[in-house]
N, C-alpha and C positions, 0 to 999 in steps of 0.2 A: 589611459588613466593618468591622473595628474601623480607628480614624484612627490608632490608636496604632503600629500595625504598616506604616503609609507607611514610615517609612524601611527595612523590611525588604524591602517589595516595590521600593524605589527601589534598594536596592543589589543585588537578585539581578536586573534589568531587569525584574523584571514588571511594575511602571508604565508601562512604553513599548508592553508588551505588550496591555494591559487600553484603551489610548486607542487604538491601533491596530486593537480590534474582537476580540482573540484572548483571549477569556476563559475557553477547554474549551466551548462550546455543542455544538462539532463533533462532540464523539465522548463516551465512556462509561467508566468509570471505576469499579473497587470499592474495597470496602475488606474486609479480613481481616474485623475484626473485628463485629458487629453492633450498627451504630448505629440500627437501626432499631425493635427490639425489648427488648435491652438494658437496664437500668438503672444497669453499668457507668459512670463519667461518662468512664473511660480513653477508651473506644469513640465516645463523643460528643466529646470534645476533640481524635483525631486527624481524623475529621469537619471539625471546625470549622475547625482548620488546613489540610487541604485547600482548602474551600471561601474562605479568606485568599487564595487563590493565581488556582484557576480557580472561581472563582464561581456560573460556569453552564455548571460540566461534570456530566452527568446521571450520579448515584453509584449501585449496588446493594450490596448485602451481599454477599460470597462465603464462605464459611469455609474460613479458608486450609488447617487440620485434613485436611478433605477433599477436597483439590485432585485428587488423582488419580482419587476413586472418582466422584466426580461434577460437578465445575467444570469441567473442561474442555470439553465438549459446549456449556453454559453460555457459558462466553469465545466459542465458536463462535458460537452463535445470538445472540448480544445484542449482537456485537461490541462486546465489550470490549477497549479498545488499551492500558490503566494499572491497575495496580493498585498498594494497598499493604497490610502489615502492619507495626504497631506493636510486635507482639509477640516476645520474645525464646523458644528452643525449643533442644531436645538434639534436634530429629528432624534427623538428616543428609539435607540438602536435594537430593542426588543421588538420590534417587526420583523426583523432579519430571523429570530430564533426557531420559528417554524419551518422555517424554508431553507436556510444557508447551511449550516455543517450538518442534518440532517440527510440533507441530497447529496453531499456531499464529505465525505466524512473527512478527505487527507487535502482539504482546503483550508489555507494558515492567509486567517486576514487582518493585517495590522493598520491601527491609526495613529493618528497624533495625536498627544491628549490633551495638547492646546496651548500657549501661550501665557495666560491667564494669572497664574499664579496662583493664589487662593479665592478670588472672585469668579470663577467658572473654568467650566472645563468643557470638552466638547462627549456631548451627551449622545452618538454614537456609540460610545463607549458602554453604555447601558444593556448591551448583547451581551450574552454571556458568550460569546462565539469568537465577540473581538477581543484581540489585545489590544491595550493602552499605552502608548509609547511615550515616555519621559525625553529629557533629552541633560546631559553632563556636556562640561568643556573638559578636556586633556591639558591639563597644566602642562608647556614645553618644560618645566623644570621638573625631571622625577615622572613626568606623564602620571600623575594622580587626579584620576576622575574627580570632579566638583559637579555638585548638582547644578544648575543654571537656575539663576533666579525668580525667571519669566514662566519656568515651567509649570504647569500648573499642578497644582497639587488636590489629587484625588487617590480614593481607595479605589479607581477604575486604574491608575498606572498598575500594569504589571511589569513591566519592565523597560532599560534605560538606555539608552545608544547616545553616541557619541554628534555634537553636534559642531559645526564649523570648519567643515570640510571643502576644502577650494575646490569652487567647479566654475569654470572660465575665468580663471584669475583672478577669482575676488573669494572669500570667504560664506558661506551658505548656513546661513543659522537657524534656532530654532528648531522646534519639534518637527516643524517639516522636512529638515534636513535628520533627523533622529529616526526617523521613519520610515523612510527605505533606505537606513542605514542596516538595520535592523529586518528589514525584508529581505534584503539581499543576503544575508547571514543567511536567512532561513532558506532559501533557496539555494545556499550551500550546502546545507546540510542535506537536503530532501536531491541535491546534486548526489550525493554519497550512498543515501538509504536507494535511490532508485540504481542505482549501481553494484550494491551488494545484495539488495532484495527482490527490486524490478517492482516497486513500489516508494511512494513518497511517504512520509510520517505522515500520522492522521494528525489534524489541528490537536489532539490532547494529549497527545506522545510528544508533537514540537515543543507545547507548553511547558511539558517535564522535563523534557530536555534543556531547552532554557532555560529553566529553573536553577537543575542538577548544577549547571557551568554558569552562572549566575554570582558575580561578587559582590558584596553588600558596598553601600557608598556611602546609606548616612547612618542607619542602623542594621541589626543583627536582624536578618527574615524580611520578611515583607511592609513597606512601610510608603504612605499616601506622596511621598515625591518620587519615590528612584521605583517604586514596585519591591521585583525582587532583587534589583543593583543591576550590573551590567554584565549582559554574556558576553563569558569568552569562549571562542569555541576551543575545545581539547585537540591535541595533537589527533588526526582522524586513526590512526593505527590504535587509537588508546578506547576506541570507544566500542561499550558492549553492544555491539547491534542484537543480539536477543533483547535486552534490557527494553529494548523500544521498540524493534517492530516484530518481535513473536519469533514463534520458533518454524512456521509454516508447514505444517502437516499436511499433506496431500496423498495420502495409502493408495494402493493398487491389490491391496490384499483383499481377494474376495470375501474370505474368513471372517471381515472384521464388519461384513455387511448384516443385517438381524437375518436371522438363522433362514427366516421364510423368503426372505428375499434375496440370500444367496444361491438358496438352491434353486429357485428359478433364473438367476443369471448364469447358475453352471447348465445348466437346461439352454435356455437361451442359448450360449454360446455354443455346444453340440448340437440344437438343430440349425444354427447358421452353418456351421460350417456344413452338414450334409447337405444344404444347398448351395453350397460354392464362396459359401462368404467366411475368408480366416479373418475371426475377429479378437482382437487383444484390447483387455479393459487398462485403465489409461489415468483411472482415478474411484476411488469409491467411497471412503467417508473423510473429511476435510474438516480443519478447525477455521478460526473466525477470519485470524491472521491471510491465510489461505486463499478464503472467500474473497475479504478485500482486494488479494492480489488479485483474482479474475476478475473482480469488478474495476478496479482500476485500467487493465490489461481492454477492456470491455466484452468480455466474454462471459460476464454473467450480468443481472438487471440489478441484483441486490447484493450492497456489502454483510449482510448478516447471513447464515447460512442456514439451509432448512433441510428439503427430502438429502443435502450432504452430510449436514451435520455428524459429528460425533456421537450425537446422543439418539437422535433420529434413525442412521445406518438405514436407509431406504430406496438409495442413488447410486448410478455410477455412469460413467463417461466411456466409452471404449472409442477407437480409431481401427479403420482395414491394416490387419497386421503384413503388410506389405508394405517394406523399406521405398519410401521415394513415392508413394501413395496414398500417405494414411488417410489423406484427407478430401482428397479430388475426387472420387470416385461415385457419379451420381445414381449409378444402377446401384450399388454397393446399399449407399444409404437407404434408397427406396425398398432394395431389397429385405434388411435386415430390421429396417421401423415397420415394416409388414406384418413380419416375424414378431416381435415385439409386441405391437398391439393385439395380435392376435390373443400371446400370450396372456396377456390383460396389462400388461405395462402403459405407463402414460410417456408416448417419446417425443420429446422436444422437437424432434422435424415440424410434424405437426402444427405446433403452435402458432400463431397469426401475428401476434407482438412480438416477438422474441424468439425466434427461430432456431431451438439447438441440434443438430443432428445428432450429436455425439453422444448426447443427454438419454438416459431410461432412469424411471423413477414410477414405485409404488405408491399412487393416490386412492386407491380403491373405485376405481375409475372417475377420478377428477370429484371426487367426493370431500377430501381434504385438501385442503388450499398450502400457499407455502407457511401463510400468517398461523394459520391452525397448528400447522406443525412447530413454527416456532414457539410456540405456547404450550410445546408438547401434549398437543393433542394428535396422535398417530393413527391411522387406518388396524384394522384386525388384520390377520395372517394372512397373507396372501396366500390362495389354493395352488398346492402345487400342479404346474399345468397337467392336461389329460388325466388328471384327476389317478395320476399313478399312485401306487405302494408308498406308506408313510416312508418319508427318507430318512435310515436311522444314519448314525455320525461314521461307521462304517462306507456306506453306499455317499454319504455326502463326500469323505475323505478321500475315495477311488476317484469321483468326478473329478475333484479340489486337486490333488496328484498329476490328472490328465492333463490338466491347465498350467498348471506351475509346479514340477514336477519339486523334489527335494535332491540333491545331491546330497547323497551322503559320504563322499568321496571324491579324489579330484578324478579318480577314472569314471565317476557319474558324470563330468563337468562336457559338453561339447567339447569336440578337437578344436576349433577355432577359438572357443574361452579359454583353454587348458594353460597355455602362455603364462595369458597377463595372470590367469586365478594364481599362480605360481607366485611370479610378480609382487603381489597383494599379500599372498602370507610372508611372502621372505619379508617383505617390508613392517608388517606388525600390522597392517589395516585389514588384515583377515586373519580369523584367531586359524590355527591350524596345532595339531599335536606331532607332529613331525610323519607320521605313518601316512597323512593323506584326507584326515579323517576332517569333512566339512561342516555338514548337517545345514547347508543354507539353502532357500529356494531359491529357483529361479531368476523369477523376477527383481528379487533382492540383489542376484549376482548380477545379473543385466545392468542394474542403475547403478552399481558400486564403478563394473565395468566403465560405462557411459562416464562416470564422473571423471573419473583417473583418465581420460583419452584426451 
């Protein structure tokens, strides 16, 4: 990185960012145009201004040209969470809107929004998907952002970066130099969120966030040269990460599954284990936040969430509850998606697209779809298997106990928890009344445990 452009990263806070450890290593990033092959030096200088920014965010070529016919799959498999182009275009960027942040939702693609000044602008920008990058000069006296003349002025700018940043010892201007100036930022950020969350911001959480840390330059709010003025990024200690990417609900609690389909998962899991299989559930109703993360993670097809949902309660995920196993085990699985289907459950082993073993979910056998359920349209009661005795909340609660027992004491707790569960109340992160007295399940103590180790 050139020394010359310190005060450019000190004024949009990427210096605080880059000592703090957040330099893009986290996640991946392209670029429009081809710095790879190229002799263009265009293509090489928006590069180098990137790499000004996050340093060691791992970049590919994409060609922005052909975004729809074949980049997208590409964004998918490579996860890619930033992109940019440099380049000004008449193609109206509303082709992109079916295809791009829909397939993709934690995909942040920025442009340039041109040169131009008030005679045109680059009409990519026309996506509701894309950002508009403006571009400001840093006055050395005072460092007071100024719009730049040449920038073109549209209600497509959303937002401004800094432009004239030395890259091979000459100066780099223009909105092309504004633009993965501005990328790289956001591949700082989504460096941070995938670090604390294990997901990048989705394109509409980046937006708000740029926003939020957003200072105005020519007027108050949003205005057709600068957008919403220039981010600065916040000290990273300072920033609410619920605020932006969710609180990620992921329950294990059978309880919280619909009443008909609990009692056949506590079923379920009593006749696995009398054939040899100890099975422990592992997830069972999840919010959006959640879902993204597994779909990011790729362990699920879709960011929206369906037989998981909250509001659905029709799902859940178990693993072989053997330490150092849970997941290698292929008698295991066969055995236990056996079980399952017999049940009437729809198990993800199964599947031919999308393979989940770990997956059981009530479709009324493949009768409702995921789309159906997201529309809350749900299946009827699932029959409790072998057509037994209505299960009243008694006989539910003995199963529910068997499973995830309740301590209501630390002498309930295993000898191997008793330690740390001690540990945890002296500390205040377990209420305790000094006598001993708990009232927490199992499961609950397990992940409090797990956390603290």
């Amino acid at each position: 990185m050139w020394g010359e452009n310190n005060r450019f990263r000190d004024f949009i806070g990427v210096t605080a960012w880059h000592k703090a450890g957040y330099t893009g290593k986290r996640g991946r990033s392209a670029s429009g145009e081809d710095f790879i092959n190229s002799t263009d030096p265009h293509a090489h200088q928006t590069y180098s201004a990137f790499k000004e920014i996050a340093p060691d965010c791992d970049v590919v070529y994409l060609p922005y040209k052909r975004m729809v016919e074949i980049t997208i799959s590409e964004i998918l498999d490579k996860k890619i969470d930033t992109m940019w182009t440099s380049c000004t275009s008449q193609i109206d960027g509303r082709i992109y809107d079916q295809s791009l942040i829909p397939t993709f939702p934690f995909f942040t693609y920025v442009m340039s929004a041109g040169n131009e000044s008030t005679d045109d602008y680059n009409h990519m920008l026309e996506s509701k998907y894309i950002y508009g990058v403006g571009a400001y000069r840093l006055m050395v006296d005072g460092n007071i952002p100024v719009p730049e003349p040449y920038s073109s002025v549209t209600d497509k700018v959303d937002f401004s970066a800094p432009a004239g940043l030395w890259i091979d010892g000459v100066q780099f201007s223009g909105t092309s130099c504004a633009c993965p100036v501005l990328c790289g930022m956001c591949a700082l950020v989504n460096d941070f969120f995938i670090d604390k969350t294990g997901k990048p911001l989705s394109s509409q959480m980046m937006y708000q966030f740029l926003k939020d840390y957003s200072r105005d330059i020519c007027t108050t709010g949003k205005d057709e040269k600068t957008g919403w003025g220039a981010p600065i990024l916040p000290p990273p200690e300072s920033i609410d990460i619920e605020r932006y990417a969710g609180k990620m609900l992921n329950s294990r609690d059978i309880s919280e599954l619909r009443t008909d389909v609990a009692a056949n998962c506590i079923k379920f899991i009593k006749l696995c284990a009398e054939s040899g299989y100890p099975v422990l559930v592992t997830g069972t109703v999840r919010d959006k936040e959640y879902q993204e993360y597994c779909y990011y993670k790729g362990t699920s097809q879709t960011a929206t969430p369906s037989f998981h949902s909250v509001d659905a309660k029709l799902a859940f995920d178990v693993c072989k509850n053997v330490k150092g196993d849970e997941y290698g085990d292929n008698a295991f699985w066969a055995g236990i998606g056996a079980i399952g289907q017999k049940m009437g459950f729809d198990w993800g082993g199964s599947w031919t697209s999308f393979v989940d073993k770990p997956h059981f979910q009530w479709s009324d056998h493949g009768k409702y779809t995921s789309s159906m359920v997201r529309a809350g349209n749900y299946p009827p009661n699932m029959p409790l298997y072998e057509q037994e005795e209505e299960m009243t909340q008694d006989t539910f609660n003995t199963f529910y106990n068997g499973i995830n027992p309740l301590y209501a004491t630390i002498s309930d707790v295993p000898s191997y928890w008793q330690e740390e569960t001690k540990a945890l109340i002296a500390s205040g992160k377990l209420k305790g009344d000094g006598t001993g007295a708990l009232n927490i399940r199992m499961e609950t103590l397990r992940a409090i445990i797990i956390a603290e180790r």
